[in-house]
Structure formats: structure tokens, C-alpha cells
C-alpha positions, 0 to 999 in steps of 0.5 A: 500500500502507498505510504499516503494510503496507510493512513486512511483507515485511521483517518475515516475511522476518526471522521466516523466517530466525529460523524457519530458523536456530531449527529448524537449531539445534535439530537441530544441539543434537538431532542432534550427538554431541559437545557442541563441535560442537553448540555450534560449529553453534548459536553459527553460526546465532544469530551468522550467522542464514541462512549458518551454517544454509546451512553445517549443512546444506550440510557438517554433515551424514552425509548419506552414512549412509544411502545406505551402510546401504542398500548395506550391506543387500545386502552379505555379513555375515561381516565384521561378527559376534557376536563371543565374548570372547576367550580366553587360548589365541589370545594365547598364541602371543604372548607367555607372560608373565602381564602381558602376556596380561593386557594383550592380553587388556584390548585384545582384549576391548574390541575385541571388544565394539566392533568385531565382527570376530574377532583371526585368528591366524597373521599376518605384518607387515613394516614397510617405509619411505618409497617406496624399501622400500613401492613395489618391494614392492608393485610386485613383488607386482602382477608376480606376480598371478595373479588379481586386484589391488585397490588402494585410496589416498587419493593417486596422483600424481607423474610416477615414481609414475604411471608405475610403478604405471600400467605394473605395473597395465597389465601385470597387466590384459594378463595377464587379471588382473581390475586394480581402482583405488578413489581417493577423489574429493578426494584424485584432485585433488592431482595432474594428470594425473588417476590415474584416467584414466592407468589407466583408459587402461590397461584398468584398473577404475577407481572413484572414492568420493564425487566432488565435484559440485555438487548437495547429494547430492555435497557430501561436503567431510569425509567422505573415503575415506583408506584405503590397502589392496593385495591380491594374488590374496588372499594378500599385502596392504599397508597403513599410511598411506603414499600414492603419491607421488614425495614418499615416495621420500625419496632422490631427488635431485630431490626438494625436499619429501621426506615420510618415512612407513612402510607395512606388508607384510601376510601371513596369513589376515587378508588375507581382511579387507582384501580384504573391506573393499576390496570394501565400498569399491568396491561402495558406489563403483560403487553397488550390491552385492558380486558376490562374497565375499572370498577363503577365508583363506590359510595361517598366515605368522607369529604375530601375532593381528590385527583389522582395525577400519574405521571411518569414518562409515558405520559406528561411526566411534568404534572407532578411538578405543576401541580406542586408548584400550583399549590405552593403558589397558592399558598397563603399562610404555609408550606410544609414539606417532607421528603426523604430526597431533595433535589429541587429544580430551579422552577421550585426553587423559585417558587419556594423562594417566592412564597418565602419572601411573600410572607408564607411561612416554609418549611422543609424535613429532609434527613440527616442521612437519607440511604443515598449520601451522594443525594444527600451531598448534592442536596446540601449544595442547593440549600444555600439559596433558599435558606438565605430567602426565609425558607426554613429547613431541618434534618431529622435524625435517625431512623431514615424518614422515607416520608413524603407529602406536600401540605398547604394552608391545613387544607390541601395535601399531595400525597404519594409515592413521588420525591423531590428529585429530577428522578421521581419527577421525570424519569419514574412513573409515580402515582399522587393523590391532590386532596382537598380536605379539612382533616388530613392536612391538618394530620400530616401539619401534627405529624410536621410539628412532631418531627420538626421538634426533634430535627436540627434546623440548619441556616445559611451561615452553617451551610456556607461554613463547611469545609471546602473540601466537603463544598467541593464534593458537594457541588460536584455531586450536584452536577448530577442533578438531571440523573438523581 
């Protein structure tokens, strides 16, 4: 080969890559939503040519958006309707106060423009703690079913846990009750043996969401289901953020690392609406359509109006972030937050920020120490600014406060299983409830007061005044915000 000649494979070799890692980033810079992210993406493959491209399409990218909107062509539409705005009248069993309707009203019309599912009055939510109050609730309601269980979570493990419910759902099958289990395919792994093949041995229906594999189409690293929804014989359901773990009975005497959380006993017509997203869930599991629709919505239990808003990236994965920043928009009196990561975006940051400075009194509990120390580590580099604008925030000691809700004025309350963090908000599929009530707001307001009482508040001067060495971590930790 001529001397000129010898290096023209390495040179159309190099012009590949170039090619390969231009046409990634314009699609990254084409494609991405968020700005960082985009810039997260373009910086990989102008640094790192062939692996950050390898990277984007590998992991960044929903490919899971399509096949869902494919399935969702088939699937019964009395979910997802024009939604008319809301009057007064459905929020009057709430409260009669002029400023608070006012504020309800605020929320509830942002919902309705963004999540396109109607507030169903007539509700009952009781509030139930750590597995000692969530699990014999929720084991006595599979006792007495009659016709159906779904149960959806993102975690089942531990040797009590699966003993109890694999025994309850067992059971339930014996007595000819159609027993139907949906774990997500990553969360199934925490644990061993296997959830899914203790109760499937049970005669129990057993689904896994997007499962692991090793072909492109099964590389769903971030798009996990973290949905917890129970409903019984369409009648009684249970949600919230608490998985099935022998963590969660925080009284056992055996139990080294005690995980304190809170989930919800749900009763009331808006059932109907976990049901339906549990069989959206299970159908997209199994791979084709809903062989029937939810059950006709039950009799009034209370007199709480709520709205069920899944949201994952199948869907408008932005109508969890708009109806937190709706109602803390409309807050007039109080913000209280509680969850166990906190990694806000710069549109809540705002309107944390805004709301403080406004006069409203906020408050945030995070953990001292969550289960994840580099959220922890980026957390605590984004604190500085909203410290410094009146919002007040305090870490709770040990044991590990998994709990996570929004409440407003002692009037409204977002409950469920979705954090504050990009990954809860945009790359999971989460499960909320929006409640307009007078008595659990006020609940969860007890149980802040209680867990505010025993946490240490932190200031700007205390986060300013770390180390450098620990700053720098920090912030670098923060760089991976979009991801965690």
C-alpha cells in the first residue's frame, strides 16, 4: 500500500466517530427538554467522542414512549378527559372560608388544565405509619376480598414481609379471588428470594414492568415503575410511598436499619382511579390491552375532593411538578414539606423562594442521612439559596424518614409515592393523590410539628461554613442533578 494510503483507515475511522458523536449531539441539543441535560449529553460526546454517544443512546433515551402510546391506543379513555374548570360548589364541602376556596380553587384549576382527570368528591384518607399501622391494614383488607386484589410496589422483600403478604395473597387466590402482583423489574432485585416467584408459587398473577435484559429494547436503567397502589374488590385502596419491607416495621427488635415512612388508607369513589391506573400498569406489563374497565365508583366515605395525577414518562411526566408548584403558589399562610430526597429544580426553587419572601411561612424535613449520601451531598449544595430567602429547613435524625407529602394552608395535601428529585419527577412513573380536605392536612401539619421538634434546623451561615473540601464534593455531586 502507498505510504499516503496507510493512513486512511485511521483517518475515516476518526471522521466516523466525529460523524457519530456530531449527529448524537445534535439530537441530544434537538431532542432534550431541559437545557442541563442537553448540555450534560453534548459536553459527553465532544469530551468522550464514541462512549458518551454509546451512553445517549444506550440510557438517554424514552425509548419506552412509544411502545406505551401504542398500548395506550387500545386502552379505555375515561381516565384521561376534557376536563371543565372547576367550580366553587365541589370545594365547598371543604372548607367555607373565602381564602381558602380561593386557594383550592388556584390548585384545582391548574390541575385541571394539566392533568385531565376530574377532583371526585366524597373521599376518605387515613394516614397510617411505618409497617406496624400500613401492613395489618392492608393485610386485613386482602382477608376480606371478595373479588379481586391488585397490588402494585416498587419493593417486596424481607423474610416477615414475604411471608405475610405471600400467605394473605395465597389465601385470597384459594378463595377464587382473581390475586394480581405488578413489581417493577429493578426494584424485584433488592431482595432474594425473588417476590415474584414466592407468589407466583402461590397461584398468584404475577407481572413484572420493564425487566432488565440485555438487548437495547430492555435497557430501561431510569425509567422505573415506583408506584405503590392496593385495591380491594374496588372499594378500599392504599397508597403513599411506603414499600414492603421488614425495614418499615420500625419496632422490631431485630431490626438494625429501621426506615420510618407513612402510607395512606384510601376510601371513596376515587378508588375507581387507582384501580384504573393499576390496570394501565399491568396491561402495558403483560403487553397488550385492558380486558376490562375499572370498577363503577363506590359510595361517598368522607369529604375530601381528590385527583389522582400519574405521571411518569409515558405520559406528561411534568404534572407532578405543576401541580406542586400550583399549590405552593397558592399558598397563603404555609408550606410544609417532607421528603426523604431533595433535589429541587430551579422552577421550585423559585417558587419556594417566592412564597418565602411573600410572607408564607416554609418549611422543609429532609434527613440527616437519607440511604443515598451522594443525594444527600448534592442536596446540601442547593440549600444555600433558599435558606438565605426565609425558607426554613431541618434534618431529622435517625431512623431514615422515607416520608413524603406536600401540605398547604391545613387544607390541601399531595400525597404519594413521588420525591423531590429530577428522578421521581421525570424519569419514574409515580402515582399522587391532590386532596382537598379539612382533616388530613391538618394530620400530616401534627405529624410536621412532631418531627420538626426533634430535627436540627440548619441556616445559611452553617451551610456556607463547611469545609471546602466537603463544598467541593458537594457541588460536584450536584452536577448530577438531571440523573438523581
Amino acid at each position: 500500500m502507498p505510504q499516503s494510503l496507510e493512513f486512511l483507515p485511521h483517518l475515516l475511522a476518526s471522521l466516523g466517530v466525529v460523524l457519530i458523536s456530531v449527529a448524537t449531539a445534535l439530537h441530544a441539543l434537538l431532542s432534550k427538554r431541559h437545557s442541563r441535560s442537553a448540555a450534560g449529553w453534548i459536553a459527553m460526546c465532544v469530551f468522550f467522542p464514541l462512549v458518551g454517544a454509546a451512553l445517549y443512546w444506550l440510557f438517554g433515551q424514552n425509548r419506552i414512549y412509544t411502545r406505551a402510546q401504542e398500548l395506550r391506543s387500545k386502552w379505555p379513555k375515561a381516565g384521561h378527559v376534557l376536563v371543565e374548570r372547576t367550580s366553587p360548589e365541589i370545594l365547598a364541602t371543604v372548607t367555607k372560608d373565602p381564602d381558602q376556596l380561593e386557594t383550592l380553587l388556584a390548585i384545582a384549576r391548574t390541575g385541571d388544565r394539566v392533568a385531565h382527570r376530574r377532583l371526585v368528591g366524597g373521599n376518605r384518607i387515613t394516614p397510617l405509619h411505618d409497617g406496624e399501622e400500613a401492613y395489618p391494614a392492608m393485610l386485613a383488607a386482602i382477608a376480606n376480598a371478595r373479588e379481586f386484589v391488585y397490588l402494585t410496589t416498587y419493593i417486596l422483600d424481607g423474610k416477615r414481609c414475604l411471608a405475610e403478604f405471600g400467605a394473605a395473597l395465597g389465601a385470597a387466590v384459594e378463595r377464587g379471588v382473581d390475586v394480581r402482583f405488578l413489581i417493577d423489574g429493578v426494584g424485584e432485585l433488592y431482595g432474594w428470594p425473588r417476590a415474584g416467584r414466592v407468589l407466583a408459587e402461590r397461584g398468584v398473577q404475577v407481572a413484572r414492568f420493564l425487566r432488565p435484559s440485555l438487548t437495547l429494547r430492555g435497557l430501561h436503567i431510569n425509567l422505573r415503575n415506583h408506584r405503590k397502589i392496593m385495591v380491594v374488590d374496588g372499594h378500599v385502596g392504599f397508597t403513599g410511598g411506603m414499600n414492603l419491607r421488614d425495614g418499615h416495621y420500625t419496632q422490631a427488635p431485630h431490626n438494625r436499619h429501621p426506615v420510618r415512612d407513612m402510607h395512606f388508607a384510601v376510601e371513596g369513589p376515587i378508588v375507581t382511579e387507582l384501580e384504573g391506573a393499576f390496570l394501565d400498569d399491568w396491561g402495558f406489563a403483560e403487553g397488550g390491552g385492558v380486558e376490562r374497565a375499572p370498577s363503577p365508583p363506590g359510595p361517598a366515605r368522607g369529604i375530601a375532593v381528590c385527583r389522582a395525577l400519574p405521571a411518569g414518562p409515558n405520559e406528561d411526566f411534568e404534572v407532578l411538578s405543576w401541580s406542586l408548584l400550583a399549590a405552593i403558589a397558592a399558598s397563603r399562610r404555609e408550606v410544609l414539606i417532607v421528603t426523604p430526597y431533595f433535589i429541587p429544580s430551579r422552577e421550585m426553587t423559585g417558587a419556594l423562594a417566592t412564597a418565602a419572601l411573600s410572607g408564607v411561612s416554609v418549611r422543609i424535613l429532609v434527613p440527616e442521612h437519607s440511604n443515598l449520601a451522594f443525594v444527600d451531598w448534592a442536596s446540601r449544595a442547593m440549600l444555600w439559596e433558599l435558606l438565605e430567602r426565609g425558607v426554613r429547613i431541618a434534618l431529622q435524625p435517625k431512623p431514615f424518614p422515607h416520608t413524603k407529602y406536600l401540605a398547604v394552608d391545613r387544607i390541601f395535601a399531595s400525597i404519594g409515592s413521588a420525591n423531590l428529585d429530577p428522578r421521581s419527577l421525570r424519569l419514574n412513573f409515580e402515582f399522587n393523590l391532590e386532596v382537598h380536605d379539612r382533616d388530613l392536612p391538618q394530620k400530616l401539619a401534627n405529624d410536621f410539628e412532631r418531627d420538626w421538634a426533634r430535627s436540627r434546623e440548619i441556616s445559611a451561615a452553617e451551610v456556607h461554613a463547611l469545609p471546602l473540601l466537603i463544598r467541593i464534593r458537594n457541588n460536584l455531586a450536584r452536577l448530577l442533578e438531571p440523573y438523581l
